[in-house]
C-alpha positions in Angstrom: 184.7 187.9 129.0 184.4 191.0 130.1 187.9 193.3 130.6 188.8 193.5 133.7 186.3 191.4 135.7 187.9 191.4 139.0 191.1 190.2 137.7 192.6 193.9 138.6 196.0 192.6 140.8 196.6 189.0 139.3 199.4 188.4 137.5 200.6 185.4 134.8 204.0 184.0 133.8 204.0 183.7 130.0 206.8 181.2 129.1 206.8 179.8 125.2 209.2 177.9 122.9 210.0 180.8 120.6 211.5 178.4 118.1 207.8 177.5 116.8 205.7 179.5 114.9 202.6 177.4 116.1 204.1 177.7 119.5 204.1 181.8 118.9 200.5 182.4 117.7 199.2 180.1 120.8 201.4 182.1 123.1 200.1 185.2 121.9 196.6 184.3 121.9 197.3 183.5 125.9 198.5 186.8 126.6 195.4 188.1 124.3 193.2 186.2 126.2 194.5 187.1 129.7 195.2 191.0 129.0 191.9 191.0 127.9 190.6 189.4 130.9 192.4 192.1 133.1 195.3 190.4 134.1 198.9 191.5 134.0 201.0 189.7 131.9 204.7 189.5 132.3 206.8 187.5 129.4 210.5 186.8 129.6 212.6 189.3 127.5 214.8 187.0 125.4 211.1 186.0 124.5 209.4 189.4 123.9 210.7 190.1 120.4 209.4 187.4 118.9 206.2 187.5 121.1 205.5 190.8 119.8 202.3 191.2 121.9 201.9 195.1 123.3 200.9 195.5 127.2 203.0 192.9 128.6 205.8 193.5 131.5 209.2 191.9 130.4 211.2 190.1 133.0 214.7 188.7 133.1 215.2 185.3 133.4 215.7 184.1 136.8 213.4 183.1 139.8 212.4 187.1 140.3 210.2 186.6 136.8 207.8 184.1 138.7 207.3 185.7 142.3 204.6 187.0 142.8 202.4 185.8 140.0 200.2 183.2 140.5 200.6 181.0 137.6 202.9 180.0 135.1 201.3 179.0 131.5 204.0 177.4 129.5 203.5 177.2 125.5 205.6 173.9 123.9 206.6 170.5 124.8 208.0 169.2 128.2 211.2 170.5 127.2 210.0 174.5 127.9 208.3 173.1 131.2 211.2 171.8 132.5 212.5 175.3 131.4 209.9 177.3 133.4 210.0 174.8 136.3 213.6 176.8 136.9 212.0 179.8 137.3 208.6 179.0 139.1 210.0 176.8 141.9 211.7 178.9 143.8 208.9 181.5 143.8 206.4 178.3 144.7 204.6 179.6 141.2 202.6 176.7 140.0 202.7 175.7 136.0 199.9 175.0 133.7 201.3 173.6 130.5 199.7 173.6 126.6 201.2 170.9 125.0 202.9 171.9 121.2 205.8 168.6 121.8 205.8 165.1 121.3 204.1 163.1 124.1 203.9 166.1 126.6 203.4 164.1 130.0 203.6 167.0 131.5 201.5 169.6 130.1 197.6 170.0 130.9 195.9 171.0 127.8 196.4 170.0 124.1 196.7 173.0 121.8 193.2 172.6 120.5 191.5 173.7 123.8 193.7 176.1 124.6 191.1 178.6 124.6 189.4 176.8 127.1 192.5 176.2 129.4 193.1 180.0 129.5 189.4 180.7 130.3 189.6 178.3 133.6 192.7 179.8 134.9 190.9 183.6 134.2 187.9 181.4 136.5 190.2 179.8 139.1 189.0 176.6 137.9 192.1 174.8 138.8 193.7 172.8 141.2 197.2 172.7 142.6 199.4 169.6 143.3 202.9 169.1 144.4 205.5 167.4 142.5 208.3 165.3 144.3 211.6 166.9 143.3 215.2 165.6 144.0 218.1 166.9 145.3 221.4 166.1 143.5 225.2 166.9 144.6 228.5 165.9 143.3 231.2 164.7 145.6 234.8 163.8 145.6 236.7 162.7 148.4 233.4 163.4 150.6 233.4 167.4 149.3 230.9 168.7 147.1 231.5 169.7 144.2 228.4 170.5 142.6 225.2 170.8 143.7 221.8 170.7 141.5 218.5 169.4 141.4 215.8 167.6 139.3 211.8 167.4 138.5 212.8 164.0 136.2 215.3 162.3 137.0 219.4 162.8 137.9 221.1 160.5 134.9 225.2 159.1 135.2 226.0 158.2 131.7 228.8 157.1 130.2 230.8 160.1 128.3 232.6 157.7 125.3 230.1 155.5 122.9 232.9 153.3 123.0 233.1 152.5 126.4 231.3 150.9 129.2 230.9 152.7 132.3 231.6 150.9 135.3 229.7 152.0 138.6 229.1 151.2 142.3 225.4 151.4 143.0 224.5 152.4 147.0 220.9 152.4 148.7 221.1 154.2 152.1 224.6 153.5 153.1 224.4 150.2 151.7 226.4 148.7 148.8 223.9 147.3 146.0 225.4 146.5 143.0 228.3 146.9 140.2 227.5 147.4 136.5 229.1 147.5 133.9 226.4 149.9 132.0 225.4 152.8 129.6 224.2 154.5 132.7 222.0 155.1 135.6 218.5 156.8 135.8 217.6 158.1 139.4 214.3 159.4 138.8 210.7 160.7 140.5 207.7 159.3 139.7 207.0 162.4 138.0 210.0 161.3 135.7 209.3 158.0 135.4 207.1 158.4 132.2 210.7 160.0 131.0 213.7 158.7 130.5 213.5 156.1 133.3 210.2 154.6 131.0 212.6 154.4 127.8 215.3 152.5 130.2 212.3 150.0 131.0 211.4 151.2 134.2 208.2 151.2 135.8 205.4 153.6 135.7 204.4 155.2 139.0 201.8 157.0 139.5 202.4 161.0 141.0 200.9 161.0 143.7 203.2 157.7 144.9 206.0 159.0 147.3 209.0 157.1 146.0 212.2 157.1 144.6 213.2 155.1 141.1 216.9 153.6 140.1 216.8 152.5 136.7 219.8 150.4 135.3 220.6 151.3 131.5 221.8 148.6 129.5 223.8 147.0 132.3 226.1 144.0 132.0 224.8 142.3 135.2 222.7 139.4 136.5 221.1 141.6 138.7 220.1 144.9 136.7 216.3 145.2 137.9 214.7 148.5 138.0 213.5 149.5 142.0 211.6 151.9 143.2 212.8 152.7 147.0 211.7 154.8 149.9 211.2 158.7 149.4 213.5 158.8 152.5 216.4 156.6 151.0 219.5 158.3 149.6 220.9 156.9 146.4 224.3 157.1 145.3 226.5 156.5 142.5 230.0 155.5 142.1 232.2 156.0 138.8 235.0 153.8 139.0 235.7 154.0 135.0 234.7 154.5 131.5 237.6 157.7 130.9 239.3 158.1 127.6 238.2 157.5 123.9 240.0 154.8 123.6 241.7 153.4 120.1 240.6 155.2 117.1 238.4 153.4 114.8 239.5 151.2 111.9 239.5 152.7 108.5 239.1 156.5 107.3 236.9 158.9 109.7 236.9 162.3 109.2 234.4 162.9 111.3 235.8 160.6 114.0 238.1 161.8 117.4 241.9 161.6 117.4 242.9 158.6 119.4 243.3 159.2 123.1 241.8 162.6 123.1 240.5 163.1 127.1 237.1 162.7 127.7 235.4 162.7 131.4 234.2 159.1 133.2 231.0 160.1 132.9 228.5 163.2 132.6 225.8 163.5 135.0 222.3 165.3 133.4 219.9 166.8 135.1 216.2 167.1 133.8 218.2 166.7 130.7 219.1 170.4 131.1 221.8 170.9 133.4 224.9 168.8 133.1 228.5 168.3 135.2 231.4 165.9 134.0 232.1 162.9 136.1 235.5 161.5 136.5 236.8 158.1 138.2 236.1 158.5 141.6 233.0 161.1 141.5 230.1 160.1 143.7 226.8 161.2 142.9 223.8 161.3 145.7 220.5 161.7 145.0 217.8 162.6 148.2 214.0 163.7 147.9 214.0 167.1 147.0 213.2 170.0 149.7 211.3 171.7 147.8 208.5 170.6 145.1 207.6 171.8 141.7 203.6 172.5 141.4 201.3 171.9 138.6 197.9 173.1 138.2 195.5 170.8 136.7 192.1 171.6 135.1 191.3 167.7 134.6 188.5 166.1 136.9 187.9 169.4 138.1 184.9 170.7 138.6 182.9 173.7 140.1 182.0 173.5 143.7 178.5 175.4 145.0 180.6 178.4 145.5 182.4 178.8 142.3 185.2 177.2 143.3 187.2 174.2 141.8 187.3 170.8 144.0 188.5 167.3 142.6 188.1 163.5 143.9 189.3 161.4 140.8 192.2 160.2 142.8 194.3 159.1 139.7 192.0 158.8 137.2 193.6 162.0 135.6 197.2 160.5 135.5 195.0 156.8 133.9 193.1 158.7 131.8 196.6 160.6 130.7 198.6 157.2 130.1 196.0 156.2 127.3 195.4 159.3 126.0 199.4 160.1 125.3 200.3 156.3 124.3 197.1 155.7 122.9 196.8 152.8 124.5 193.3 149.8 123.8 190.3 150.6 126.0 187.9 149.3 123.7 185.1 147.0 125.3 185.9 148.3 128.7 182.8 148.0 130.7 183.9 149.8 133.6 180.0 150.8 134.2 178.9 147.6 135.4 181.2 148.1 138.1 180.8 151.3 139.5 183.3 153.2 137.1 183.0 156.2 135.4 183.6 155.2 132.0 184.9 158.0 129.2 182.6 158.7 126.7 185.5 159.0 124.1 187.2 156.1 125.0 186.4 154.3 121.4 187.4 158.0 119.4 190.9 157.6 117.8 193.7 159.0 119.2 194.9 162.5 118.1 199.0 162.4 116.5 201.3 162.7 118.9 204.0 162.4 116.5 205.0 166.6 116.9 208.7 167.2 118.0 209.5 167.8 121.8 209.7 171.2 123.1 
């Protein structure tokens, strides 16, 4: 790799979970890697003391740290994605991530090709692709009150263990359902390997336009998970669930006085961005106007110029669902029948048992 090759104008995004030492010495080896190439390198500065890496530009955090580079690499779990996703949508900035979480759905590479992931951004062997996003808002009485947004999934949960929160479910206009519930998962199918998979929704694949609203725990003979129209708008009544109710039987110290106030409900965003909920909030949930994008190095490959081109459809996103759940391929003959079947499909699984980032 020679210094400078070209790469005189191009700019990256270094984002890493700073909490990691792991996390640190891959992040430095990025900005290693891309200095070296000729790139400039900016890195957040809450982030540049532990970085410690010489030559780099330190930015505030805020959308003004992603415009006008043109990528974002993201060191951690899905947690520090979700992170950099704040900064590099609004500047259109897409996101590669290297994986150093749990299941990291979202991230591209795994930590031990990160060399390689580095080299094929330096190349421009990547593609881009657009992630649905949602848009999120708070009313009461018909005003908003808060207004927010979501890669994931928008989540109405119930504030008190104790209780049950009770909510009025809406599909365009429409009364659906009520529930007496732990909570509601409005999700993308971006998010639906996230919380909205725990809650025992489906899987969707990312390049299906849709929306998801995922029951938790409901009380209900009708608490199915649906998948709607990406031009639907979903909505969310709290009629209860306030309150801690009576204190617990026998000695607590660590338990809350009796009757202290609590909200209905709490609304999460991305698991990142939260707003209390009281009786008679209303919470809507529309496609997003503006998407979050990912580049993506896998089933790319080199077109007669030099540049990257894809036609795997959703192989990727397949191949992805085994890989991170490791889930039995094992005498698939997918050969016979015109498929392109992957020559590590009988290797064992690498751990995915890291923490999220």
């Amino acid at each position: 790799m020679s210094e400078g090759s070209g790469n005189a104008g191009r700019t990256a995004l270094v984002v890493a979970h700073t909490g990691r030492k792991d996390s640190l010495r891959s992040a430095r080896e990025v900005v290693s890697r891309l200095i070296a190439a000729g790139l400039t390198v900016r890195v957040l500065t809450p982030e540049a003391s532990d970085l410690a890496c010489a030559g780099v530009q330190e930015m505030a955090p805020g959308p003004r740290a992603a415009e006008g580079a043109e990528i974002v690499i993201v060191v951690g779990g899905d947690g520090t994605l979700l992170r950099a996703a704040e900064l590099a949508r609004p500047a259109g900035t897409p996101l590669i991530g290297v994986n150093l979480g749990h299941v990291g759905f979202l991230a591209e590479a795994e930590p031990d090709g990160l060399a390689d992931t580095v080299d094929r951004v330096i190349a421009r062997h990547y593609v881009v692709e657009e992630r649905m996003t949602i848009d999120v808002q708070v009313l009461y009485d018909g005003v908003p009150v808060s207004v927010t947004w979501a890669l994931n999934e928008a989540t109405v949960e119930k504030a008190a263990r104790e209780r049950v929160l009770e909510v009025v479910t809406e599909v365009d206009g429409r009364p659906l359902s009520r529930w007496g519930c732990d909570g509601v998962v409005c999700a993308t199918p971006t998010g639906s390997t996230a919380y909205a998979f725990s809650a025992g929704g489906p899987v969707v694949w990312p390049e299906v336009e849709a929306l998801l609203m995922v029951p938790i725990s409901a009380h209900a003979l009708f608490a199915r998970p649906m998948v709607v129209s990406p031009r639907s708008v979903l909505a969310i009544e709290v009629i209860g669930g306030s309150g801690r109710g009576p204190a617990p039987a026998g000695p607590d110290l660590l338990a809350e006085p009796a009757g202290a106030p609590s909200p209905g409900a709490v609304m999460w965003c991305d698991g990142r961005r939260m707003v209390d909920l009281e009786p008679g909030a209303r919470v809507e949930v529309r496609r997003g106007a503006l998407p979050v994008r990912l580049a993506r190095l896998h089933g790319v490959s080199a077109t007669a110029d030099g540049g990257p081109a894809t036609d795997d459809g959703g192989a990727p996103f397949t191949d992805r669902l085994v890989a991170k759940f490791g889930l039995p391929v094992k005498g698939w003959r997918g050969s016979r029948l015109g498929g392109r079947p992957d020559p590590d499909q009988d290797r064992p699984h690498q751990d995915s048992t890291k923490e999220t980032g």
